[in-house]
Structure formats: structure tokens, C-alpha cells
N, C-alpha and C positions, 0 to 999 in steps of 0.2 A: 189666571185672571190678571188681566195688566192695573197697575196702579195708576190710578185718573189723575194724580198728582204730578207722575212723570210724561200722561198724555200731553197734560194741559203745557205742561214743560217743553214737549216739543214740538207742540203746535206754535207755539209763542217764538220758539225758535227759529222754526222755517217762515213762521210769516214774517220777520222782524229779518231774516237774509234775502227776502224778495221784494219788499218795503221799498229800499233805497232805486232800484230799479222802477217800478210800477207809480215813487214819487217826480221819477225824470222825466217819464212816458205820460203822465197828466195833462190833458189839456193838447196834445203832440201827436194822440193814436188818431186816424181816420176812422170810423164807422166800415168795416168790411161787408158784413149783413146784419139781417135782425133775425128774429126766432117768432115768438109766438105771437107779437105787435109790433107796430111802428117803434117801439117804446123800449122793446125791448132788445139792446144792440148786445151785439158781438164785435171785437175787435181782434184785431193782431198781439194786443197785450192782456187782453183774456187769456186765450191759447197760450203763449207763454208763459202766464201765471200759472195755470195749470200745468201744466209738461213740469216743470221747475218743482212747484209743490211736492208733486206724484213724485216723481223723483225724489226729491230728498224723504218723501216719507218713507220709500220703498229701500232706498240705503239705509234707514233707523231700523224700518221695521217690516221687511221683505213679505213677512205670512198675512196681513193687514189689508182686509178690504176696501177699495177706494172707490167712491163715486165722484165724480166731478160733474158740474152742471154742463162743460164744453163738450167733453167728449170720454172722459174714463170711468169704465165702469170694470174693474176685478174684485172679483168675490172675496177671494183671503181665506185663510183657513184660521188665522188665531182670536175668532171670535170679535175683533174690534173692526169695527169698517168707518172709514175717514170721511165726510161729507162735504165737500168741498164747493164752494163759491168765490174763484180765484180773484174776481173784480167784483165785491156786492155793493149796486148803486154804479154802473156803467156809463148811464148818461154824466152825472156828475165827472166821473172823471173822464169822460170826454170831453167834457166844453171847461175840465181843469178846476171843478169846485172841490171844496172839501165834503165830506162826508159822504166818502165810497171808504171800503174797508176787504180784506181779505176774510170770507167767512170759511 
């Protein structure tokens, strides 16, 4: 069983190395498409928030299943599975407000 203490640890980790990027990209990404509503965008700094995340989780913790809202879905085999929301609050950081967050 993994320790929720060293999850929360490197959750705080990978989001705080992707941070400094995703705070340059604010207010800078285009709208690529949307998903389920007008409302609901996608961008070019989505995708790479994700990619980047999934990544660095899978260097910590290779066996670890990931979902991601964009596009990654592996199972895992070590019982923990990552839920990922690489931009949560999209519109916000496209038009560059605060209060978007990596979930």
C-alpha cells in the first residue's frame, strides 16, 4: 500500500515543476476546440500539461494508473490510479484570470 503522505508529496511536486510554465502560457493559449459545451475548451497547454504530468508520474511511479481528462487513460498494476485535470478552470486561464489550478 503506498503512503498518502509521499503521494500527496509528489503530487505537490509535479504540479509546482509544471506551474512556472502553464503561469507563462495564461491568458497566451488559443482555444484549439471544445468538448462537451461551448464552455468547455481545450487547448494546446492542456495537452501539454498533461503529457508533462503523466510523465513525471510514470518516472516516480511506472506501475500507477493514470486518467487524465485530455486523453490518458492506463490502468496500472500498483493499486493507486492518478486523476488528473492538467488545466482545472480553462476558460479562466485563457482569457489569463486567476483561479485555474492543476487538479
Amino acid at each position: 500500500m503506498a503512503d498518502p503522505t509521499t503521494l500527496r508529496d509528489l503530487a505537490l511536486e509535479v504540479a509546482r515543476a509544471v506551474a512556472p510554465e502553464l503561469r507563462r502560457l495564461a491568458g497566451r493559449t488559443p482555444v484549439e476546440r471544445t468538448k462537451s459545451s461551448a464552455t468547455d475548451l481545450v487547448t494546446s497547454a492542456d495537452r501539454w500539461s498533461e503529457l508533462e504530468i503523466v510523465s513525471r508520474l510514470l518516472d516516480a511511479r511506472p506501475d500507477d494508473g493514470i486518467l487524465g481528462e485530455e486523453q490518458t487513460s492506463l490502468p496500472g498494476t500498483s493499486g493507486v490510479r492518478w486523476i488528473i485535470d492538467p488545466i482545472d478552470a480553462t476558460t479562466n486561464f485563457v482569457y489569463g484570470l486567476a483561479g485555474y489550478s492543476i487538479s
